[in-house]
Structures are given as structure tokens and as C-alpha cells.
N, C-alpha and C positions, 0 to 999 in steps of 0.2 A: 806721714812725711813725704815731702817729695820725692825722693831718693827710693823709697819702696815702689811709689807709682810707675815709675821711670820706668825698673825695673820690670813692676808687671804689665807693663807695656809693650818692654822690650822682648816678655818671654811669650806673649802671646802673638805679637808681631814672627816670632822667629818660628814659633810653635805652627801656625797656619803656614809659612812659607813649607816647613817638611810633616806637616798630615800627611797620614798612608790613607785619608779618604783615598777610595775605588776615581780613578778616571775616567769621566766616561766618556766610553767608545762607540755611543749610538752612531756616530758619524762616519766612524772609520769602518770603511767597507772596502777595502783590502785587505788582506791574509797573505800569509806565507806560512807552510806546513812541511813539518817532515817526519817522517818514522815510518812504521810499518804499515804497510796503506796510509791513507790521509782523510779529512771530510768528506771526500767528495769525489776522487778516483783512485784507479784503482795505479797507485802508484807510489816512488818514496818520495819524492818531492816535490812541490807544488806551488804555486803563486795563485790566488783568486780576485775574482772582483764580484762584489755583490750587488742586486738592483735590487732594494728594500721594496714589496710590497706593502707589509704594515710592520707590525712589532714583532711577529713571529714566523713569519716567512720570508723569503726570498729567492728570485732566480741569478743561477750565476754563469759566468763563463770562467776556464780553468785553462792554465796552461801547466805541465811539467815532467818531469824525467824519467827515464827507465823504463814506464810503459805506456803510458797515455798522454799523446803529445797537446792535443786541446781536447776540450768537452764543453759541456754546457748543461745547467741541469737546473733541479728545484731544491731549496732544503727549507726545514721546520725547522722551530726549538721552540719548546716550552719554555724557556726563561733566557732571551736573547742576550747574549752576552755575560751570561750570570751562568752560574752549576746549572744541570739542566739534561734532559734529553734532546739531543738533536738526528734530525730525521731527511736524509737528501737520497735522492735520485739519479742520474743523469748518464750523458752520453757521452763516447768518447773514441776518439781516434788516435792512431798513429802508424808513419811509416815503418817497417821491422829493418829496412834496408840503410845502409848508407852508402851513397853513389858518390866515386869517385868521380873526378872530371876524365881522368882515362875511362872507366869503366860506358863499355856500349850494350848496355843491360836498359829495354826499351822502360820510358816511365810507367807504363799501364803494366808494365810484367814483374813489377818490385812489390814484396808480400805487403798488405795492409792490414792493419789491427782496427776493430771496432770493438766496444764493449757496450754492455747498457749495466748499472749495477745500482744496486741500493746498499745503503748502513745506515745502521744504527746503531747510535753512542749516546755516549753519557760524556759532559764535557763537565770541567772544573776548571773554575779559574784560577790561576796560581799566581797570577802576578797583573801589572795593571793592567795591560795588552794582552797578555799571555794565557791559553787555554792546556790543558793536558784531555784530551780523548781518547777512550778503551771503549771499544764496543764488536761490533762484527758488519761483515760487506760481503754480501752474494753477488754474485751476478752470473753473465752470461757475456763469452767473447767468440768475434768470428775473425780469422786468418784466411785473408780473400788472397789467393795466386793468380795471377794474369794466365795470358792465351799462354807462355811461356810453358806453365804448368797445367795446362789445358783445364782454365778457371774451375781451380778446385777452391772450395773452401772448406774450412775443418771451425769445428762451432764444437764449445765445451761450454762446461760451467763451474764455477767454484763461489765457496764458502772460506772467510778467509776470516781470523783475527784483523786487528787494525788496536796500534796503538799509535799516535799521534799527536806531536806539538804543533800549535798554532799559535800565530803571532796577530795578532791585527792593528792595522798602521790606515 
């Protein structure tokens, strides 16, 4: 009968408009990240941009807050954009100071942060965009002082958890 056709028409019309098919995100190579460490620095919160190599790699540049004001680095994953291990590198700076417009504290003599750091996580997807990452991030940072503090610098290293949401858009 027509009336039934109509119908299964209609449900399957309506049914593909809301599929939870996966969207794919090969294209979308911006992030936004927050939680304890991130992908890629060593920081709470994060903005990236990705430059795809192939399916499994990529170099990126990073900007974000608290401790690492830009970087730049490499990352892997076994299964891009899918659950998966992902595997990044990279390098990172920021100022430690913030100068007021009164403040006559010279720019070469304000502390600087560098870091170089690697993790390794395990990512899951939870949503269409959306990743959750728990894994772990070593590295090594130098606190450079100007002639002010007669260019000292102080170099550690840490091991640190990282658990982290990511967005990509």
C-alpha cells in the first residue's frame, strides 16, 4: 500500500538525516585541548594546527596557557583520528614574566622558559570531534635569566602523567 511506502520512506529519510555514523575528521586539523598536560605540551591548555604528512604523521605548531606559550613539534598515531596510540615530540617556549607598561625591568633580563618534551598516549574517541588521552610526557626545561641575574640558567627534567581532552574542528 502506499501509505506504508510513504512511511518507509519517510523513516529512512529521517533515520540517515540523525545516523551516529563516525564524521569524518581527516580534514579537520585544528584541536583545542585541555586537562592535565595536553598532546603536545607541556601545559593545561592548548590550541593546535596540524600540517598532515600522510595518514599517520604530522608536524605541528601550538599555542597555550600556564606554561608553554608556542611550540612546534612532530606527532604519530597508529590509528589517526580513531582509539589508537599517539606519539609527539616537540619544542616549546615562554615568557615567565609579565611587564607592566610602568615596569623598567630591561626585555633581555625577563626569565624565559624553553622545554623539549615527548608523550605517549593512548587516545579514544568519545564523541564525533572529540578524543579523551591518558598516557605519560618527559621532558626536559631550561629557565634562562638575563645579564640582570648574571645569565644563569637552571635545566631540570620531569615525568609527568597527562590526561587530556581534545576537540578537533
Amino acid at each position: 500500500p502506499p501509505m506504508i511506502r510513504r512511511l518507509i520512506i519517510l523513516l529512512l529519510i529521517v533515520g540517515s538525516l540523525f545516523a551516529q555514523d563516525e564524521l569524518n575528521i581527516k580534514d579537520k586539523t585544528w584541536s583545542a585541548q585541555i586537562g592535565l598536560g595536553t598532546r603536545r605540551n607541556l601545559n593545561l591548555l592548548e590550541i593546535s594546527k596540524e600540517f598532515n604528512i600522510n595518514d599517520k604523521s604530522s608536524f605541528y605548531i601550538t599555542s597555550g596557557g600556564i606554561v608553554t606559550l608556542l611550540g612546534v613539534g612532530y606527532s604519530f598515531s597508529n590509528n589517526y583520528n580513531k582509539d589508537g596510540v599517539c606519539f609527539s615530540t616537540g619544542i616549546g617556549f615562554s615568557n615567565l614574566y609579565y611587564k607592566s607598561l610602568q615596569d623598567t625591568t630591561k626585555d633581555e633580563d625577563l626569565p624565559v622558559l624553553k622545554t623539549f618534551n615527548t608523550s605517549l598516549l593512548y587516545q579514544w574517541r568519545i564523541g564525533k570531534q572529540s578524543f579523551l588521552s591518558v598516557g605519560l610526557m618527559s621532558g626536559i626545561y631550561q629557565v634562562y635569566y638575563g645579564a640582570k641575574r648574571n645569565n644563569k640558567i637552571y635545566t631540570g627534567e620531569y615525568i609527568l602523567p597527562v590526561i587530556t581532552y581534545d576537540y578537533r574542528f
